[in-house]
Kinemage of the C-alpha trace (Angstrom):
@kinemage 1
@onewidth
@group {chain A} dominant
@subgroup {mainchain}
@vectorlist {calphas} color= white
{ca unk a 1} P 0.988 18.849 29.317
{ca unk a 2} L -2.145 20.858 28.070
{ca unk a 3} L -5.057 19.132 29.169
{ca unk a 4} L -6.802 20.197 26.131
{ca unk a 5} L -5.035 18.488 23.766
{ca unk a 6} L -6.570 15.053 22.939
{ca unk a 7} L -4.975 11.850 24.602
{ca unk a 8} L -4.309 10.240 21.242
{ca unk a 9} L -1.068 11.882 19.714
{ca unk a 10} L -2.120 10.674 16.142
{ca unk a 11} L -5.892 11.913 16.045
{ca unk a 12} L -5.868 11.934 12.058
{ca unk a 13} L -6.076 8.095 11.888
{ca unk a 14} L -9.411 8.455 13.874
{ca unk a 15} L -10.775 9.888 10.959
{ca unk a 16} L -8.990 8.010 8.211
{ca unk a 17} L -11.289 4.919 6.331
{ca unk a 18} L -9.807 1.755 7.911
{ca unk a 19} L -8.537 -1.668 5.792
{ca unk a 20} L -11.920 -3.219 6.417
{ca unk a 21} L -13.538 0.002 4.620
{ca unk a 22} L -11.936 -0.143 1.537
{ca unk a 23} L -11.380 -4.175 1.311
{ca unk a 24} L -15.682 -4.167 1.135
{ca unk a 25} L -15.597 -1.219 -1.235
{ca unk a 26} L -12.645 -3.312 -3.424
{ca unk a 27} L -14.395 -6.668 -2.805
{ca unk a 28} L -10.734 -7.777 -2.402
{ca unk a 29} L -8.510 -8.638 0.354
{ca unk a 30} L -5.310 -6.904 0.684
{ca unk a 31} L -1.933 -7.821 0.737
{ca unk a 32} L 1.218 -6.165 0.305
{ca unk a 33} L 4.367 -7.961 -1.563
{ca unk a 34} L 7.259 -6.654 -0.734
{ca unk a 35} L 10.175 -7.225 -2.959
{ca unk a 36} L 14.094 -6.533 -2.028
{ca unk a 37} L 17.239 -7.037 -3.600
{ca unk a 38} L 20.376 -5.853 -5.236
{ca unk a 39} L 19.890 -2.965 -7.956
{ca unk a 40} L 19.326 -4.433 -11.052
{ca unk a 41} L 18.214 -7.581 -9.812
{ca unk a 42} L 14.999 -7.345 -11.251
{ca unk a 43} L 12.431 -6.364 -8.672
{ca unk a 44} L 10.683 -3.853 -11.264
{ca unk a 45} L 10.483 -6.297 -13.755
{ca unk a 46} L 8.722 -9.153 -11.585
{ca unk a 47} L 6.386 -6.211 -9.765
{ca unk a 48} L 5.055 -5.164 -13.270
{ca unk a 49} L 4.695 -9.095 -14.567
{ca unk a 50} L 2.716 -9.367 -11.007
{ca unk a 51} L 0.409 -6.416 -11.767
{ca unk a 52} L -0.427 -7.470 -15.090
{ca unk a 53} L -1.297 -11.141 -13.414
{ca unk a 54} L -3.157 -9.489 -11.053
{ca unk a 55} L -5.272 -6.773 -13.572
{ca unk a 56} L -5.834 -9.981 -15.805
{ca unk a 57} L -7.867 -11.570 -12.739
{ca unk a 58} L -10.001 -8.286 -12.061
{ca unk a 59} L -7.372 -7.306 -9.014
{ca unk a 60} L -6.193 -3.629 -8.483
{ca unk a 61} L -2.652 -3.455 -7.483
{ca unk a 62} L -0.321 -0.459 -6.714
{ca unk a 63} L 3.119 -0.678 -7.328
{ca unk a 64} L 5.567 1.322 -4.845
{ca unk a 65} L 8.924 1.769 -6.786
{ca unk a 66} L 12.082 3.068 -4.535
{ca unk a 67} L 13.581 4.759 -7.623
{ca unk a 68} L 10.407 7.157 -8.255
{ca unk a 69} L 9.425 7.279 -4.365
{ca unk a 70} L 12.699 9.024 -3.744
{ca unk a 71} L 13.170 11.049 -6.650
C-alpha cells in the first residue's frame, strides 16, 4: 500500500458537517421514519399526511420516495 495515502479510506466524511451541526442550526432533533410495504399500500400517502403534521408544528421534513429515487 502507498504510504501516502491517508489511513482513513473515506476521508470526505472528515470534512462533511456532522448530525450535531445541523440539529443546532435546525433547533430540531432528527429522526428518520422509515416506511415499507406492498406497492400501493399507501406509504406515499401517510409520508405526505406526516410532513404536513410535521410543517404545521414548525418541523422540516424530507421525504425520500423509492419511485422518484430510482427513476
Amino acid at each position: 500500500m502507498n504510504n501516502t495515502q491517508p489511513n482513513n479510506i473515506y476521508p470526505i466524511f472528515d470534512r462533511m458537517l456532522g448530525r450535531e451541526d445541523k440539529e443546532a442550526l435546525l433547533k430540531q432533533r432528527s429522526v428518520m421514519v422509515w416506511f415499507t410495504g406492498l406497492s400501493g399500500s399507501g406509504k406515499s400517502t401517510i409520508a405526505i399526511a406526516l410532513e404536513r403534521e410535521l410543517h404545521k408544528r414548525g418541523l422540516l421534513c424530507r421525504i425520500l420516495d423509492g419511485d422518484n429515487i430510482r427513476s
